[in-house]
C-alpha positions as CSV (number, residue, x, y, z in Angstrom):
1,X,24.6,-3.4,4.0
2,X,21.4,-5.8,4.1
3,X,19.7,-5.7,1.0
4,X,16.7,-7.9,-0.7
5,X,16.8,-8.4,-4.7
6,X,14.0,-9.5,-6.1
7,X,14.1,-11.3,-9.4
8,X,11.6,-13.7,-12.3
9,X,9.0,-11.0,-13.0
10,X,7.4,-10.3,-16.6
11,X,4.5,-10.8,-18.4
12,X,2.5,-14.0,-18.8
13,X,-0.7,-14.8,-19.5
14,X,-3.3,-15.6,-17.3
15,X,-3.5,-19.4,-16.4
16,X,0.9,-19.0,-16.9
17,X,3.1,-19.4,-14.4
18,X,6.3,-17.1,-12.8
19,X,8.6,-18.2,-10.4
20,X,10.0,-15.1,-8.3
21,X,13.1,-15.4,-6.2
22,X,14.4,-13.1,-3.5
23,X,17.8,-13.0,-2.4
24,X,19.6,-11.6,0.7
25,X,22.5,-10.2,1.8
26,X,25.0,-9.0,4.2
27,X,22.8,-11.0,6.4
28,X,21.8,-14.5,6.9
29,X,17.9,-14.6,7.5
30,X,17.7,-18.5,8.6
31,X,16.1,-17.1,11.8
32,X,13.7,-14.7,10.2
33,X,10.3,-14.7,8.4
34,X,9.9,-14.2,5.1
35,X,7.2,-12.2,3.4
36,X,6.1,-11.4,-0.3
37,X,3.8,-8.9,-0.8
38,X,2.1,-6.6,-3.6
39,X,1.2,-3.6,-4.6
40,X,-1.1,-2.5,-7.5
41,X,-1.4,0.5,-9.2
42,X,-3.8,2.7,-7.4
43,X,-4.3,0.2,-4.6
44,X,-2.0,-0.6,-1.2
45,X,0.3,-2.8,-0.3
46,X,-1.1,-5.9,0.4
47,X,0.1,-9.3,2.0
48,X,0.6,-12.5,-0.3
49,X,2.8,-15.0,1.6
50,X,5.0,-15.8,4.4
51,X,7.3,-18.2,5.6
52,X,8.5,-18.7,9.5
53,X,11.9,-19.4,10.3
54,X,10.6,-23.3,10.6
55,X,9.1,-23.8,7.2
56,X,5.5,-22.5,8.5
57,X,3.3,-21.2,5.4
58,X,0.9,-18.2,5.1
59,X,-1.1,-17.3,1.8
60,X,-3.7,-14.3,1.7
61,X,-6.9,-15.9,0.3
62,X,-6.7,-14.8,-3.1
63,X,-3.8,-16.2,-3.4
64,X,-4.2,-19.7,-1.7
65,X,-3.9,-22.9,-4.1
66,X,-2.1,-21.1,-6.5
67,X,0.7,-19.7,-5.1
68,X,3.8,-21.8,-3.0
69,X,6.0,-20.1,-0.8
70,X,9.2,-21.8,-0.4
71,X,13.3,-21.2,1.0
72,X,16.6,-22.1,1.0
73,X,18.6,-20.8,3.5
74,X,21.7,-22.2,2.5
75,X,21.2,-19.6,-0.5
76,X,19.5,-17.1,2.1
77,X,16.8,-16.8,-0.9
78,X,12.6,-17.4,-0.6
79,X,10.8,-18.1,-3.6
80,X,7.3,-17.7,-4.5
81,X,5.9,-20.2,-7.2
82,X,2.8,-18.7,-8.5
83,X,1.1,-21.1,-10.8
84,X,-2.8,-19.6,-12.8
85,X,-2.1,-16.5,-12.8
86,X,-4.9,-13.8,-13.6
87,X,-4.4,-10.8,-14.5
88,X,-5.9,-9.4,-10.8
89,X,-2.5,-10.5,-9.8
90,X,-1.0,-8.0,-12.0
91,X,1.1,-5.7,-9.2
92,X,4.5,-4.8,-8.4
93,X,5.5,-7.7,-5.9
94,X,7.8,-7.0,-3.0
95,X,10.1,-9.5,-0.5
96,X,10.5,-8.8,3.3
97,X,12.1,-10.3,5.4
98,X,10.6,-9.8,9.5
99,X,11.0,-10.9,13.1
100,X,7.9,-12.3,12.6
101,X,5.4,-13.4,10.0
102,X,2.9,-10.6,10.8
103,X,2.5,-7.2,8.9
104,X,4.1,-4.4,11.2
105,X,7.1,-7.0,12.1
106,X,8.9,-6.3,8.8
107,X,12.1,-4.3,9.0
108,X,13.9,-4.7,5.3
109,X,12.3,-4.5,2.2
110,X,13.3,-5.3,-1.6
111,X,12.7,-2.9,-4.2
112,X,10.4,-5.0,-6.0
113,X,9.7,-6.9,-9.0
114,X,7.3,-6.1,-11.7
115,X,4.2,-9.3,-12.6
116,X,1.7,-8.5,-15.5
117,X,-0.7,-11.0,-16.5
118,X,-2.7,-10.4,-19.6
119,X,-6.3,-11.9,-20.2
């Protein structure tokens, strides 16, 4: 059974920093992409950061110069160092892994971890 834990969610406050890790199994996904994305209350789902199988980075806007998408697929985990936080980035953040980097190309999904950042 595949499954994606997410982990290193809390509270902080804004300009903080949180480190969140995803870890898989009953899979390796060396060969995959690997998303995070977020959800906040009332609003959709939307895209944070990917990595290709090869290291290749993505960031949503928002996001970019803050945040640092990394993996190591000798643990078959991705992390996302999120560094200046504000408290817009307060959501419930998810990790996918995907054939590809893009949106619709996501086929497992972790149940999520919880980020509040307070002003």
């Amino acid at each position: 059974q595949v499954q994606l834990v997410e982990s290193g969610g809390g509270l902080v406050q804004a300009g903080g920093s949180l480190r969140l890790s995803c870890t898989a199994s009953g899979r390796t996904f060396s060969n995959n992409a690997m998303g995070w994305f977020r959800q906040a209350p009332g609003k959709e789902r939307e895209f944070v950061s990917a990595i290709t199988w090869n290291s290749g980075t993505y960031y949503a806007d928002s996001v970019k110069g803050r945040f640092t998408i990394s993996r190591d697929n000798a643990k078959n985990t991705v992390y996302l160092q999120m560094n200046s936080l504000k408290p817009e980035d307060t959501a419930v953040y998810y990790c996918a892994a995907g054939r590809t980097r893009f949106i619709g190309d996501y086929d497992y999904w972790g149940q999520g971890t919880q980020v509040t950042v307070s002003s």
